[in-house]
N, CA, C and O atoms as CSV, one atom per row, in Angstrom:
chain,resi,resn,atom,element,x,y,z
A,1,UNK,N,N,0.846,-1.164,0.000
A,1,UNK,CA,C,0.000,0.000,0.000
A,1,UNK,C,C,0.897,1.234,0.000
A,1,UNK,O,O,1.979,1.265,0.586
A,2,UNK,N,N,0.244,2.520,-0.878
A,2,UNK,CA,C,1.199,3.368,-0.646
A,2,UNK,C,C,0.972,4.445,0.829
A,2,UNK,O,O,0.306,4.216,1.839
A,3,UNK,N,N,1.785,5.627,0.483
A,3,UNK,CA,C,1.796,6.438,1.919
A,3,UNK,C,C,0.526,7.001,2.011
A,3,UNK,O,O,0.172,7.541,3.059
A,4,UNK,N,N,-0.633,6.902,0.458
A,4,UNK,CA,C,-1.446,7.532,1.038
A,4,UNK,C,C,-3.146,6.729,0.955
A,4,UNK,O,O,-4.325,7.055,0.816
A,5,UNK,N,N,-2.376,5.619,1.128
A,5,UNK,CA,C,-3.359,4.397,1.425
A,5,UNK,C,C,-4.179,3.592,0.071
A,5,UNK,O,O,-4.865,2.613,0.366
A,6,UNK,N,N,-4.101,3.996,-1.334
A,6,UNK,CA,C,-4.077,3.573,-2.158
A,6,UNK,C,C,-3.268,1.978,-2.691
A,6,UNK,O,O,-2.156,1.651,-2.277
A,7,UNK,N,N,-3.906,1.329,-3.442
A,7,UNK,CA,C,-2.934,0.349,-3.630
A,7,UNK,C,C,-2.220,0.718,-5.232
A,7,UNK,O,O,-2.881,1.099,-6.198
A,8,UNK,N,N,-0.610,0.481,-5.221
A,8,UNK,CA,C,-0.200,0.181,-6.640
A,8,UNK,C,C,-0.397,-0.291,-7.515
A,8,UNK,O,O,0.369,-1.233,-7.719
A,9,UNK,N,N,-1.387,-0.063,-8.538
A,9,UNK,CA,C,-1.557,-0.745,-9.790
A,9,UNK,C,C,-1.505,-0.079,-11.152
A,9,UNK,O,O,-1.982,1.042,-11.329
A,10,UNK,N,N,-0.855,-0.859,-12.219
A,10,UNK,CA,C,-0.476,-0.422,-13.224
A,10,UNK,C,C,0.740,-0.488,-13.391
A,10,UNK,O,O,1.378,-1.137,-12.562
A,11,UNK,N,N,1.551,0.247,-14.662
A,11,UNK,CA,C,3.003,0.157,-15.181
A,11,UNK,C,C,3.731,0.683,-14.418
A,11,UNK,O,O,3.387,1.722,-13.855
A,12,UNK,N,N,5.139,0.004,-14.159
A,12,UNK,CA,C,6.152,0.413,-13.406
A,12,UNK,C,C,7.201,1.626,-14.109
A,12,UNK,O,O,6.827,2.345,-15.035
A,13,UNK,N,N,7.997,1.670,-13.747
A,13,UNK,CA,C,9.398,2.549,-14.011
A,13,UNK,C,C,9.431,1.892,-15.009
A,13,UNK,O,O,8.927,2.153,-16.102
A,14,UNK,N,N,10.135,0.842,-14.637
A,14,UNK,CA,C,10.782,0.117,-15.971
A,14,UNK,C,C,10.218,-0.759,-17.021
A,14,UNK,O,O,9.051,-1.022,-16.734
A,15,UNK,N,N,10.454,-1.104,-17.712
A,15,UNK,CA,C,9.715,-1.488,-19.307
A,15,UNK,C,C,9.590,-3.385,-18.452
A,15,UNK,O,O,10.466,-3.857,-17.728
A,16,UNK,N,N,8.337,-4.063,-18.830
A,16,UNK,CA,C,7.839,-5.051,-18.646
A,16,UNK,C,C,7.328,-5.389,-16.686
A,16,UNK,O,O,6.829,-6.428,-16.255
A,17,UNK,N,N,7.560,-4.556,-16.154
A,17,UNK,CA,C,7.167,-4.639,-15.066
A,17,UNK,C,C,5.707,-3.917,-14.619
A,17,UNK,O,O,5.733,-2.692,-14.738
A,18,UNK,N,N,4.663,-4.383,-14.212
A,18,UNK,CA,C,3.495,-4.237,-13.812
A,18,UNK,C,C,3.020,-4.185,-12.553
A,18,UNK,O,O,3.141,-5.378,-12.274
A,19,UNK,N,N,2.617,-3.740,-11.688
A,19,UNK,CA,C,2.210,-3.825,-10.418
A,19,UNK,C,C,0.483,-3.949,-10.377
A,19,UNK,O,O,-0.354,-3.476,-11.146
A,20,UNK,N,N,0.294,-4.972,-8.876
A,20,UNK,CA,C,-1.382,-5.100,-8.724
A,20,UNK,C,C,-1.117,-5.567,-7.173
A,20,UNK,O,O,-1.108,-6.705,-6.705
A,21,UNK,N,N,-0.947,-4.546,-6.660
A,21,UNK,CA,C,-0.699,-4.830,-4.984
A,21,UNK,C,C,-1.033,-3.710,-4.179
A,21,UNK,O,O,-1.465,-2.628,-4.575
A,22,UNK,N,N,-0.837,-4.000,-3.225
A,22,UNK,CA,C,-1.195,-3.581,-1.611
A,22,UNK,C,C,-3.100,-2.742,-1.786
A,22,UNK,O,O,-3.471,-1.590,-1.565
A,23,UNK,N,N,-3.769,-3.815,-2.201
A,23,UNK,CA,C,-5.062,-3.586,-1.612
A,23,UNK,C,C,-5.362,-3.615,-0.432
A,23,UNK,O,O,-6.396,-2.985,-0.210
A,24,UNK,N,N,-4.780,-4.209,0.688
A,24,UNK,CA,C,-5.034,-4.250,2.243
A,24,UNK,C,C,-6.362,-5.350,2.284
A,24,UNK,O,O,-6.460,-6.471,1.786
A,25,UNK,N,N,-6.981,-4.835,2.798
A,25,UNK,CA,C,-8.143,-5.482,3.859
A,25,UNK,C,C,-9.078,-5.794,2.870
A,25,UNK,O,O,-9.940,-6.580,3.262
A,26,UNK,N,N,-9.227,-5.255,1.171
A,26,UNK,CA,C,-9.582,-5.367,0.270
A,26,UNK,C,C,-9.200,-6.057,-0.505
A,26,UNK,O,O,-9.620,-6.047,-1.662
A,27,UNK,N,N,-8.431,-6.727,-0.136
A,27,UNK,CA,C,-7.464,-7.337,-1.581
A,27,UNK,C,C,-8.604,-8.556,-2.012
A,27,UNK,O,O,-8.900,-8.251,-3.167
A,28,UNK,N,N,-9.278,-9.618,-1.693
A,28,UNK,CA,C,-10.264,-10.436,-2.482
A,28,UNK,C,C,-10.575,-9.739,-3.562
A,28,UNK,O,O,-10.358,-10.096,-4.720
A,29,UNK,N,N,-11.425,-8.080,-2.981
A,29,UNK,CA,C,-12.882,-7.585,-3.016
A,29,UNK,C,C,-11.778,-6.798,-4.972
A,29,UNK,O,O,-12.040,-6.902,-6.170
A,30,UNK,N,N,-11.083,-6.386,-4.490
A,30,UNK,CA,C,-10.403,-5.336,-5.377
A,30,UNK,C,C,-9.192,-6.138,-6.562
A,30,UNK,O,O,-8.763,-5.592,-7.578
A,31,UNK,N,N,-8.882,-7.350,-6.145
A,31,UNK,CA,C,-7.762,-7.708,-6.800
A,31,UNK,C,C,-7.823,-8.180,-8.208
A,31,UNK,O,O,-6.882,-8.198,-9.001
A,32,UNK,N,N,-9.322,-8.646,-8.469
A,32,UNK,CA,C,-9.857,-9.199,-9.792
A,32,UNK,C,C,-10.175,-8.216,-10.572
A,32,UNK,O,O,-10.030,-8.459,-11.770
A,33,UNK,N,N,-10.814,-6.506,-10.114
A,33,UNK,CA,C,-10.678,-6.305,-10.925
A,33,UNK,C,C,-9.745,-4.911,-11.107
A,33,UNK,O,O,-10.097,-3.860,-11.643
A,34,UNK,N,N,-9.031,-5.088,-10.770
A,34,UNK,CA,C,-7.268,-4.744,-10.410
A,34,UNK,C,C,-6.956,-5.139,-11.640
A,34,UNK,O,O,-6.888,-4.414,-12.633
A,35,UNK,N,N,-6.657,-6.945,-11.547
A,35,UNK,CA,C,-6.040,-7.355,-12.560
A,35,UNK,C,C,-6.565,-7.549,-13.831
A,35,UNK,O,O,-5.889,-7.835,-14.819
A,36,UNK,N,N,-7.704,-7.404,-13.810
A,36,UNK,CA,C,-8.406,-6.916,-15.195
A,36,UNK,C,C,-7.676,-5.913,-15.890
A,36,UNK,O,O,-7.002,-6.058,-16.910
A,37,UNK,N,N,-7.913,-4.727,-15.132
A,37,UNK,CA,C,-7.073,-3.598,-15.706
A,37,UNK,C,C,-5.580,-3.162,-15.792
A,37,UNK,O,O,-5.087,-2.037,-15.871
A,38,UNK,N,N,-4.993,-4.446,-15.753
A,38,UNK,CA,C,-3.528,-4.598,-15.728
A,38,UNK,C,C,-3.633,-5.611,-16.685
A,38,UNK,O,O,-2.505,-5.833,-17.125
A,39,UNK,N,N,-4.365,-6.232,-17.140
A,39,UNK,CA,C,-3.989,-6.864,-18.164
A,39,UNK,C,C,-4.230,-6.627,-19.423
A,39,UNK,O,O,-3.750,-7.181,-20.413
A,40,UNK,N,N,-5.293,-5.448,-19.317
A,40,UNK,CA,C,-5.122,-4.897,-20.666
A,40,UNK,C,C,-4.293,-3.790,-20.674
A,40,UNK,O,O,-3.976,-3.387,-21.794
A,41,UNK,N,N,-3.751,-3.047,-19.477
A,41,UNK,CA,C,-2.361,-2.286,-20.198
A,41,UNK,C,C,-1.329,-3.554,-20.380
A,41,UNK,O,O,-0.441,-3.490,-21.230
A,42,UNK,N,N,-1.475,-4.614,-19.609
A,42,UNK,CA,C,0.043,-4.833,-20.491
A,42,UNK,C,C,-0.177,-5.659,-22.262
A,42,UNK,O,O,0.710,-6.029,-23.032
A,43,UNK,N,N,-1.456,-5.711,-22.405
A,43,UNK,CA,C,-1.621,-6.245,-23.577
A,43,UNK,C,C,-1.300,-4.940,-24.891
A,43,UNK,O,O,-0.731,-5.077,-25.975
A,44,UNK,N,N,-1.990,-3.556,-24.193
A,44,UNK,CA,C,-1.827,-2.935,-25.389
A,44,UNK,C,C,-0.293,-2.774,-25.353
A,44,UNK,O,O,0.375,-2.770,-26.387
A,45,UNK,N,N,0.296,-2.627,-23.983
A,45,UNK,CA,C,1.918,-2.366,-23.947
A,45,UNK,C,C,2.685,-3.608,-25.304
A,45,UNK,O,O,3.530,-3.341,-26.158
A,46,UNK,N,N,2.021,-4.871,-25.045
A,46,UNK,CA,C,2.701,-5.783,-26.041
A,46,UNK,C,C,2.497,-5.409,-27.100
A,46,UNK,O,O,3.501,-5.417,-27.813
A,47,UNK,N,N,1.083,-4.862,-27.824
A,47,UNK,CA,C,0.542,-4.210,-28.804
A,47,UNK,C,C,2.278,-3.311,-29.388
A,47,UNK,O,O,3.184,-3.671,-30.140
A,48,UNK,N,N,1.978,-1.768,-28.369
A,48,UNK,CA,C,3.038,-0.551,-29.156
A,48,UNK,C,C,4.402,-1.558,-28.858
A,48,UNK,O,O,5.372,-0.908,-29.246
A,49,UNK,N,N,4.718,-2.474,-28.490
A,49,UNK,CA,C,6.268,-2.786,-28.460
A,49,UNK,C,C,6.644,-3.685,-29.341
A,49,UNK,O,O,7.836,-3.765,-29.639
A,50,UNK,N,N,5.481,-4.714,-30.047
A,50,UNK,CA,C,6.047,-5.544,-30.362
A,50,UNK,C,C,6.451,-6.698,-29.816
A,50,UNK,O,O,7.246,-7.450,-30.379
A,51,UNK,N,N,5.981,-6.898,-28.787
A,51,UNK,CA,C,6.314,-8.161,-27.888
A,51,UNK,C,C,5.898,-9.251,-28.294
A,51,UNK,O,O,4.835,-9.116,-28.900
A,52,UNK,N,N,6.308,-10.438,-28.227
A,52,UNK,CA,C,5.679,-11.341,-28.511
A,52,UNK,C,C,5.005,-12.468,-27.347
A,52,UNK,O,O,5.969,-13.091,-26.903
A,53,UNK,N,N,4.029,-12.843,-26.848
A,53,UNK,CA,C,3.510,-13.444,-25.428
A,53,UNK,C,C,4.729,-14.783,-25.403
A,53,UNK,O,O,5.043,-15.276,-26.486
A,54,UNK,N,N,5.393,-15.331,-24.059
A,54,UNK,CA,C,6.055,-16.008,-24.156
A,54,UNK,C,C,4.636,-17.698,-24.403
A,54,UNK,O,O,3.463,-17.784,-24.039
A,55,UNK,N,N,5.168,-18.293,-24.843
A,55,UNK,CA,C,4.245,-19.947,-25.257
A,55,UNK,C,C,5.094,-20.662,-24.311
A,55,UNK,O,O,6.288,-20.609,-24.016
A,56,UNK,N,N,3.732,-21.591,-23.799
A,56,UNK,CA,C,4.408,-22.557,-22.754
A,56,UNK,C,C,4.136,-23.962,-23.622
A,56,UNK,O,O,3.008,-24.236,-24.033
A,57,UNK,N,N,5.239,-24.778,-23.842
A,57,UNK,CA,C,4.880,-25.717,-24.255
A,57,UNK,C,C,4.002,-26.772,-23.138
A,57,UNK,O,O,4.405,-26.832,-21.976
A,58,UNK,N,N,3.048,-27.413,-23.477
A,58,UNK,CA,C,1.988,-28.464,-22.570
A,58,UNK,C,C,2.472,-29.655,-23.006
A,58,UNK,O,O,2.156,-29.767,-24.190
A,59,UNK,N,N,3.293,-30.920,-22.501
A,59,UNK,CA,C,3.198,-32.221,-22.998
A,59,UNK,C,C,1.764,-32.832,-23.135
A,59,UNK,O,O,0.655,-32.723,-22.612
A,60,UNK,N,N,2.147,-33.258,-23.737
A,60,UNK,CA,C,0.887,-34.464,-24.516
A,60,UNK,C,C,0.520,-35.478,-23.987
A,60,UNK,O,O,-0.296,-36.208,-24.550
């Protein structure tokens, strides 16, 4: 949580880092859709960069 009781969410300083934390006493109530909205900045972020999503291979 920050100093002024908010939680961190969204893009960091640095390039590929994301934050979705310090909800507190809220975190169930707030964290889903927190990460909703962290996952579409980092999707459009992959969008302007060019990223490509890493693939997990699944055995068979």
């Amino acid at each position: 949580m920050m100093p002024n009781m908010m939680p961190r969410v969204g893009a960091g300083r640095r390039a590929n880092v994301f934050y979705n934390t310090g909800h507190g006493h809220l975190g169930w109530t707030l964290s889903a859709v927190t990460a909703d909205m962290v996952a579409g900045q980092v999707q459009q972020w992959q969008q302007r960069s060019g990223v490509v999503p890493l693939a997990v291979a699944v055995p068979a």
